[in-house]
One Martini backbone bead per residue (centre of mass of N, CA, C, O) as a GRO file, in nm:
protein
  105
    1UNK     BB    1  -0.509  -2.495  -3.592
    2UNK     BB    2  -0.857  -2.507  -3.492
    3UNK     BB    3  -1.106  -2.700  -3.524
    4UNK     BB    4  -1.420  -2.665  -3.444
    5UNK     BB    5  -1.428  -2.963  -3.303
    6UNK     BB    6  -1.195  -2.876  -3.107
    7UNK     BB    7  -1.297  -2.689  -2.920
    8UNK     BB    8  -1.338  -2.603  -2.625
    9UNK     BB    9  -1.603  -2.482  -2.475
   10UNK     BB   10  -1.593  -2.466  -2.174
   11UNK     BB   11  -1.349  -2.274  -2.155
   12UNK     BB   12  -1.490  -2.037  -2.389
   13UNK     BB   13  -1.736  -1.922  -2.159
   14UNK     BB   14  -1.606  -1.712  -1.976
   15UNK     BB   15  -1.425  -1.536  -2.187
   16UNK     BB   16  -1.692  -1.438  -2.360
   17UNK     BB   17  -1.995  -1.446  -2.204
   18UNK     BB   18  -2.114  -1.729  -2.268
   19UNK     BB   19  -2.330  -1.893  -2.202
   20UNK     BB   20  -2.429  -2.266  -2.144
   21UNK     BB   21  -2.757  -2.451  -2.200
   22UNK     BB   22  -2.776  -2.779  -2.148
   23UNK     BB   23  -3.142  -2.709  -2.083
   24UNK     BB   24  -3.401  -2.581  -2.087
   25UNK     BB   25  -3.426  -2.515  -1.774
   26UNK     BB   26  -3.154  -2.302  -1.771
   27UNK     BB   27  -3.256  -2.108  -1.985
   28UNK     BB   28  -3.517  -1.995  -1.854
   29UNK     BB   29  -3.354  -1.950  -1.551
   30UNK     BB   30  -3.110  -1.762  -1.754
   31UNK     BB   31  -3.363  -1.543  -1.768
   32UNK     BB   32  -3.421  -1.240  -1.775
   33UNK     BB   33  -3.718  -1.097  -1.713
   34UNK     BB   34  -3.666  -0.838  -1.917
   35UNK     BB   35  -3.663  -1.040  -2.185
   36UNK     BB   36  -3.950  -1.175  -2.086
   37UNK     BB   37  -4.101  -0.907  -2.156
   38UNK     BB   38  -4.005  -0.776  -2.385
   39UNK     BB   39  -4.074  -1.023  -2.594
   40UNK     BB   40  -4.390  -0.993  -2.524
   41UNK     BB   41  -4.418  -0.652  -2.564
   42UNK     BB   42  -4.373  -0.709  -2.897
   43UNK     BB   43  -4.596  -0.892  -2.974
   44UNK     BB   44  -4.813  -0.759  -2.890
   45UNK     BB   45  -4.797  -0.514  -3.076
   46UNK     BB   46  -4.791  -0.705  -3.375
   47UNK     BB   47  -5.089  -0.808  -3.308
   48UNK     BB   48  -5.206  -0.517  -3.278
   49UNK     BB   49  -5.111  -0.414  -3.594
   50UNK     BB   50  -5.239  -0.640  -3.750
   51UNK     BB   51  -5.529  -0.591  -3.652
   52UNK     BB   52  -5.536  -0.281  -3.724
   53UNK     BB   53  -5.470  -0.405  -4.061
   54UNK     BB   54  -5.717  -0.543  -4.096
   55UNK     BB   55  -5.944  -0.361  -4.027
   56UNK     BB   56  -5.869  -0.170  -4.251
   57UNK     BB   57  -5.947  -0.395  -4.480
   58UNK     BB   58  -6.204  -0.514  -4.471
   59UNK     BB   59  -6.442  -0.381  -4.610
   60UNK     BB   60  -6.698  -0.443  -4.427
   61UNK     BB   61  -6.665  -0.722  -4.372
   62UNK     BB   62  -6.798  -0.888  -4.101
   63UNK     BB   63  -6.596  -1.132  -4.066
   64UNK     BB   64  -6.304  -0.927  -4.080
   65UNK     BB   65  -6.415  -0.776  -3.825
   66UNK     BB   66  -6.430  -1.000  -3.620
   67UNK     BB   67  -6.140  -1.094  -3.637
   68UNK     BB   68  -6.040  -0.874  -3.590
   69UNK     BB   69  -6.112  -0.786  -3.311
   70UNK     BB   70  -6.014  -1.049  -3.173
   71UNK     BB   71  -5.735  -0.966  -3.195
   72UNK     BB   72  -5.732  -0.741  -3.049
   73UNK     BB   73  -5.853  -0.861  -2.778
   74UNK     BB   74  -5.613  -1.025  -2.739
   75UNK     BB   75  -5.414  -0.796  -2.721
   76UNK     BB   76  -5.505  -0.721  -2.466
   77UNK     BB   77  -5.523  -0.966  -2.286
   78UNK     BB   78  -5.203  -1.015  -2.318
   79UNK     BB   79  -5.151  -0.739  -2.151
   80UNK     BB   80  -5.274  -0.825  -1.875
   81UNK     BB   81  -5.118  -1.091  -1.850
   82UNK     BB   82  -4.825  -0.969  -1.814
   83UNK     BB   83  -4.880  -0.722  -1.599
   84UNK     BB   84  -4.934  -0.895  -1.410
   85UNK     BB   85  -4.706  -1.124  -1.389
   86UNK     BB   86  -4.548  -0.928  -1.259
   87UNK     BB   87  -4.710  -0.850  -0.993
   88UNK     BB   88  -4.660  -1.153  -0.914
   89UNK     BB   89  -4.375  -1.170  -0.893
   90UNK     BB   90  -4.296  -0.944  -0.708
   91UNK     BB   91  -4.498  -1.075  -0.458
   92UNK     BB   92  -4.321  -1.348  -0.449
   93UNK     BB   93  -4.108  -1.223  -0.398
   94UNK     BB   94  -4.152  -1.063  -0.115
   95UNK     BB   95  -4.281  -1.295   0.043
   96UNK     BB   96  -4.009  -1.455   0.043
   97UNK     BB   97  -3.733  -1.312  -0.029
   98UNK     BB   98  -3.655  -1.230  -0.331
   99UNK     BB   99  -3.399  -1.019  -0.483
  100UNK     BB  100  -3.435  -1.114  -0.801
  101UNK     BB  101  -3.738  -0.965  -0.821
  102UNK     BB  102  -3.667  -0.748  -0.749
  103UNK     BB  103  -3.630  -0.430  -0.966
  104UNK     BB  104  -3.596  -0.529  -1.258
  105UNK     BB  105  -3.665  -0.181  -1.387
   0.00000   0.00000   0.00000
């Protein structure tokens, strides 16, 4: 029986379809688009049911109002910035003609 520490991992990444990455930039580039657009598009939800959970415990108080306010308007505008992110590598696909970036969806 083999050790944790003496298994070969090289060989052990075909076979159960574990890919092995190196470095942040390989992690990166082998994550495939529509699990970072998942990602980004879970986080959006949760910032903006926090602020919409500020908003209502505020009980008037100015800054608490203002604060929840800000938190919404954050998830507002980040979800502008993931939507259009999406159609700007789409048009950077198709005007260069990269075929992994046409509909990912």
């Amino acid at each position: 029986m083999n050790k944790l520490a003496q298994i070969d991992f090289g060989n052990l990444e075909g076979k159960i379809g574990v890919t092995a990455f190196p470095d942040l930039g390989s992690l990166i580039s082998g994550t495939p688009l529509i699990l970072a657009y998942a990602f980004a598009g879970s986080l959006l939800l949760l910032y903006l049911i926090f602020g919409s959970f500020r908003y209502m415990l505020a009980q008037g108080d100015p800054k608490a109002l203002q604060a929840a306010k800000a938190h919404i308007t954050s998830a507002l505008i980040g979800f502008v910035i993931v939507f259009t992110s999406y159609w700007i590598v789409q048009l950077v696909g198709i005007f260069l003609g990269l075929t992994q970036f046409n509909a990912i969806f």
